[in-house]
N, C-alpha and C positions, 0 to 999 in steps of 0.2 A: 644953274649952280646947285648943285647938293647941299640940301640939308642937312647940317651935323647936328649929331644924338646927342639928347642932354646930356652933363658929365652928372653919376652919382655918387656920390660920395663916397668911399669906403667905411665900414663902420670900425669906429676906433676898437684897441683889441680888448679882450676880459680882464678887467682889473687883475693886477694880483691880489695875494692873498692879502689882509694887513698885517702889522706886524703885530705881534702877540701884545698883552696890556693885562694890569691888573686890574686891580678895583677903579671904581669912579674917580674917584680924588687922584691916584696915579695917572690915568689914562689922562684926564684934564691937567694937568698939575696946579687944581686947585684955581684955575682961570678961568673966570667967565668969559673972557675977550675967546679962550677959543673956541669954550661954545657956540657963544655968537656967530662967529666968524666959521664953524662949520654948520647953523643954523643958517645962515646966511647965504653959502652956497647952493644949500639944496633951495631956496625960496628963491636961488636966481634963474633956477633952471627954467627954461621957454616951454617946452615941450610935456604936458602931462601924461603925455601917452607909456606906453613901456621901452626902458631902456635896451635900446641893439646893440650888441656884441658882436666882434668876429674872434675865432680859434684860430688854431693853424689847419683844421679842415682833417684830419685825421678822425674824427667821431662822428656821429649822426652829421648830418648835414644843417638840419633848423633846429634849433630844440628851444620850444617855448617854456616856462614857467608862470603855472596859473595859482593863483590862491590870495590866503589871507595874512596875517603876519607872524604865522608859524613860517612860512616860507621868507618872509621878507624884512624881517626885524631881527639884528643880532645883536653885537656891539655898538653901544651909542660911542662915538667918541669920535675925534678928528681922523682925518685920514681913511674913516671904514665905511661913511655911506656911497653907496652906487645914484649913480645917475637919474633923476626922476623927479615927479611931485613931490615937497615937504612931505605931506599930507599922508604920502607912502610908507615915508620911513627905510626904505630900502638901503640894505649895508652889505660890504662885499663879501662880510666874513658868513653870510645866509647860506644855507643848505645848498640852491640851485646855483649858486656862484662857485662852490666849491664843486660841484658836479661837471659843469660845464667848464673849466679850467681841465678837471681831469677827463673829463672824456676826448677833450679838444675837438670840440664843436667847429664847424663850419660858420654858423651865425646862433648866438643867441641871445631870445628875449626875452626880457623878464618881466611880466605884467603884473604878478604879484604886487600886491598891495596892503600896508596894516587895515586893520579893520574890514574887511571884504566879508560881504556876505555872498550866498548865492546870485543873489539879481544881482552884484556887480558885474558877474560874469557876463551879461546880456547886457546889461542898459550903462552908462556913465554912472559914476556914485554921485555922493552928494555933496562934492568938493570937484565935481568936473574932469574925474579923471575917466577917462574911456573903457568902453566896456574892455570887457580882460581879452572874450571870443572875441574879438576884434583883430586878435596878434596871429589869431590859428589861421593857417593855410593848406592846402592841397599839397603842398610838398612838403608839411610842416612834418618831421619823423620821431622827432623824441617830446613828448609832452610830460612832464611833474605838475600835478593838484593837490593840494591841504589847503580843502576847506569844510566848511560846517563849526568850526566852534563858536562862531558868532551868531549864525542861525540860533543855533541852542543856547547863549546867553551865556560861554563861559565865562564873559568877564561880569555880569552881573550874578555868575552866582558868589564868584569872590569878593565881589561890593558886599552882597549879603550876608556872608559866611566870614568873613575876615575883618573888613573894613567898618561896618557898620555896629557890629558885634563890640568893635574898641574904643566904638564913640558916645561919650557923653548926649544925653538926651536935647539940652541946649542948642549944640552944634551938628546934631544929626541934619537941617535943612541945608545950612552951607556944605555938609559932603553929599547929598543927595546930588545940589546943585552942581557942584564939580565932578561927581563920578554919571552924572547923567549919560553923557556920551556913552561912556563904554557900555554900560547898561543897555544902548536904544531901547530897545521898543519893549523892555522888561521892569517888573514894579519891585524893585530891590524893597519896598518900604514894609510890603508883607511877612517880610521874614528869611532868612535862610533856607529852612525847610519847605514852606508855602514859591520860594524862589525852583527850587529843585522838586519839589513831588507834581509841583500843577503845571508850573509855566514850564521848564525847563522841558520835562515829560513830555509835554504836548506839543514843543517843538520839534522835539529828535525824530518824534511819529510821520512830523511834516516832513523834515531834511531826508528821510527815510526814501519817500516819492519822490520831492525834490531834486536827489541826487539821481537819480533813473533818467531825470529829463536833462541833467549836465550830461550823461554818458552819452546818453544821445544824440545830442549838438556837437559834441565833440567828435564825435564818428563824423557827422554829417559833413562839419568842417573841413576835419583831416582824415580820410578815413585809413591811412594809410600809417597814423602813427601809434607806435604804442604810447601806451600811458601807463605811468607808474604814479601811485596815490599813495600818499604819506600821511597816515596819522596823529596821534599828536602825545611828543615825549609824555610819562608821567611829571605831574605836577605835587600832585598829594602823596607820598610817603605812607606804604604798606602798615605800620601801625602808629600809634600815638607815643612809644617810647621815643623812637625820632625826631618827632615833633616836641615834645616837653625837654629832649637834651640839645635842640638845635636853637641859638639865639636869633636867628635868621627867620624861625616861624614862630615865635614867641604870639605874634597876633591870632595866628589860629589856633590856642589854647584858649581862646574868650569863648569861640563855640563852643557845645555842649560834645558829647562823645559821639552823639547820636546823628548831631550835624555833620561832626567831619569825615562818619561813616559814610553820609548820603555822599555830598563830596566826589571820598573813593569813587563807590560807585556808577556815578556820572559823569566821572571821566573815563572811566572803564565800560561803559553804556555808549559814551560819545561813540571813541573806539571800536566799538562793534559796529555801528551802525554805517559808517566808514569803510570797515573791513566788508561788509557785507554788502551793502551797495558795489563798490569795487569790484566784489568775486564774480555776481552776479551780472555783472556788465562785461566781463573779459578785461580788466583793468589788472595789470599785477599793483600787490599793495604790500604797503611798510608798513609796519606798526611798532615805532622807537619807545616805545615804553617798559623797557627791562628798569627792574625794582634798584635801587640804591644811587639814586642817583638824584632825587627829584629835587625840589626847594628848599628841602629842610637838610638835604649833602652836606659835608662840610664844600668850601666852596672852588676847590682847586679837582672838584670832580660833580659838582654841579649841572647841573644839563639845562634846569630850568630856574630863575630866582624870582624872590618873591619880590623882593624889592631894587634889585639889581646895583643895590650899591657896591657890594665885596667883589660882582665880575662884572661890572659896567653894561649889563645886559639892558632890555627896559623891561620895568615892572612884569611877572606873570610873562616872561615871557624866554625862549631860549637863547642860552648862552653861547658863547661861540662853541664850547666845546659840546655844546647840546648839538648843533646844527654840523660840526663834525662828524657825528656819531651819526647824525641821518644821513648824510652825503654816504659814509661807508654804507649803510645798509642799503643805502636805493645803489649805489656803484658793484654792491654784491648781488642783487635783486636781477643788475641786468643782464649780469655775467651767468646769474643761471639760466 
C-alpha cells in the first residue's frame, strides 16, 4: 500500500491593509478591554517564529523581511497587528506588509522584530524568538533589512537627550529603571552627550564591520536574492524653529542647542553607515529621511512620533504613513 504525503497547509493570504485611524484615544475608543483584548491575541499566538504569508503569486516568488522595529512596528491599535510573538510587535500597516501586498508575492515572511539587534539575525533573542537567518532560503528572491539602530543605541540616545533631561533628580532611578530595556547595554546616566560622542560613536565604528558580516550570510543563505536595505526615516527635525513651535517635541527643548545638534547628526551618521555598508555589499538601499516630516510635523504628515499619541504609532517610532512613504520608495527602488 502506498504511502500518502503529508498534507501541508497552505499559508493563510497577507493581511489587508487596516483600516485608516486617528489618534490613540480614537483608534481605541478610549477602552482598555480592547487593548487587552488585542494584547491578548498576540500573547496567544503558538508559534514564535516568523509569520508566512501567501500572495496571488504574480511577484517575486519568497520574499522574506529582516530587521528591527523600523520594519515591524506601526500602528498600535485593534485590528493592525500581524501574526507573531508579543514581544515583536509586528502590525499589518509596517513597510514590508505594504510591499508584499503590492508586489503580490508568492509567500511572504516576516522575521522582523521590535527591538532586534544584529546577533538576532544569527542566534534566538532573548525572549526566544528565532533567529531572523533562520527564514532565508536558497530560493528565497526578494529580501528587505532595517537594522543597526539598536546596535548604536537609538533608543538610549532618546532616554538621554529627551527623557532624562525632563526628569526631576528624585525620580531619575525609577525612569532609569523602566527605560532600561530600550537602553540595553548603553549607560543613559552619563549624559546626552557622553551617550552620543563615546558610546553611540563607538558603536556605529562596530555596526560598520558588523554589517559586512550580515551581507555575507545573506549571500551565503540566498545567494540568488536581491536585497534592498532601508534606512531609517528622520526623527529630529532640521532645525530648532520646529521643535520650539511643535507641542508634540516640547521635551526636547530641556536639551541644550548643542545636544539636539549631536542628535541630528547621529541619525544622519546612523544613515550613512547603512548606506554604505549596503553600496559596498551590492545591496540596493533606501534612505527615507526627506526633511519635513519628522516628530515634531504637525501630525496628519508625521512620518515618525515621539510619543505616538496624536497617530497611535509607538513611541520613537514610525507612523503608518511613515511606513507608507518607505514601502513607495523600496516599490520605486525595485522598479529601477
Amino acid at each position: 500500500m502506498l504511502a500518502m504525503a503529508p498534507t501541508v497547509a497552505a499559508a493563510p493570504p497577507i493581511p489587508a491593509a487596516p483600516p485608516a485611524a486617528g489618534s490613540t484615544a480614537e483608534q481605541f475608543g478610549g477602552s482598555s478591554q480592547a487593548l487587552g483584548e488585542n494584547i491578548a491575541g498576540q500573547v496567544s499566538s503558538s508559534d514564535p517564529g516568523p509569520a508566512v504569508t501567501s500572495g496571488d503569486g504574480s511577484g517575486p516568488a519568497r520574499y522574506v523581511a529582516l530587521g528591527d522595529s523600523y520594519a515591524a512596528v506601526g500602528r498600535i491599535a485593534p485590528g493592525a497587528w500581524s501574526a507573531g510573538p508579543v514581544t515583536c510587535v509586528r502590525t499589518d500597516d509596517a513597510y514590508p506588509n505594504v510591499v508584499a501586498r503590492e508586489l503580490g508575492v508568492g509567500t511572504f515572511v516576516n522575521a522582523s522584530c521590535g527591538g532586534a539587534v544584529t546577533d538576532d539575525l544569527w542566534a534566538p533573542d532573548k525572549g526566544g524568538v528565532p533567529a531572523q537567518f533562520d527564514a532565508l532560503t536558497e530560493d528565497t528572491d526578494l529580501i528587505s533589512l532595517s537594522i543597526g539602530g539598536n546596535d548604536v543605541g537609538f533608543g538610549a540616545v532618546l532616554v538621554a537627550c529627551a527623557v532624562r533631561t525632563n526628569t526631576a533628580a528624585p525620580f531619575l532611578p525609577v525612569i532609569d529603571a523602566v527605560t532600561g530595556p530600550v537602553a540595553e547595554d548603553f549607560d543613559t546616566t552619563t549624559g546626552c552627550a557622553d551617550v552620543i560622542d563615546r558610546q553611540a560613536t563607538a558603536a556605529l565604528a562596530e555596526l560598520d564591520t558588523r554589517l559586512n558580516e550580515v551581507y555575507a550570510e545573506i549571500a551565503h543563505r540566498s545567494p540568488d536574492a536581491r536585497v534592498v536595505t532601508t534606512g531609517y526615516l528622520a526623527a529630529m527635525p532640521e532645525d530648532d524653529a520646529t521643535i520650539a513651535s511643535s507641542p508634540a517635541c516640547e521635551p526636547l527643548m530641556a536639551a541644550t542647542r548643542d545636544e539636539r545638534d549631536k542628535v541630528r547628526t547621529f541619525q544622519n551618521d546612523l544613515n550613512d553607515v547603512v548606506q554604505a555598508a549596503a553600496e559596498r555589499n551590492g545591496a540596493t538601499v533606501v534612505i527615507p529621511d526627506e526633511p519635513g516630516h519628522s516628530m515634531c510635523a504637525p501630525a496628519d504628515t508625521r512620518r515618525v512620533d515621539l510619543l505616538g499619541v496624536e497617530t497611535g504609532a509607538a513611541p520613537v517610532h514610525p507612523t503608518t504613513a511613515g511606513h507608507a512613504h518607505v514601502a513607495d520608495r523600496v516599490l520605486a527602488a525595485l522598479e529601477g
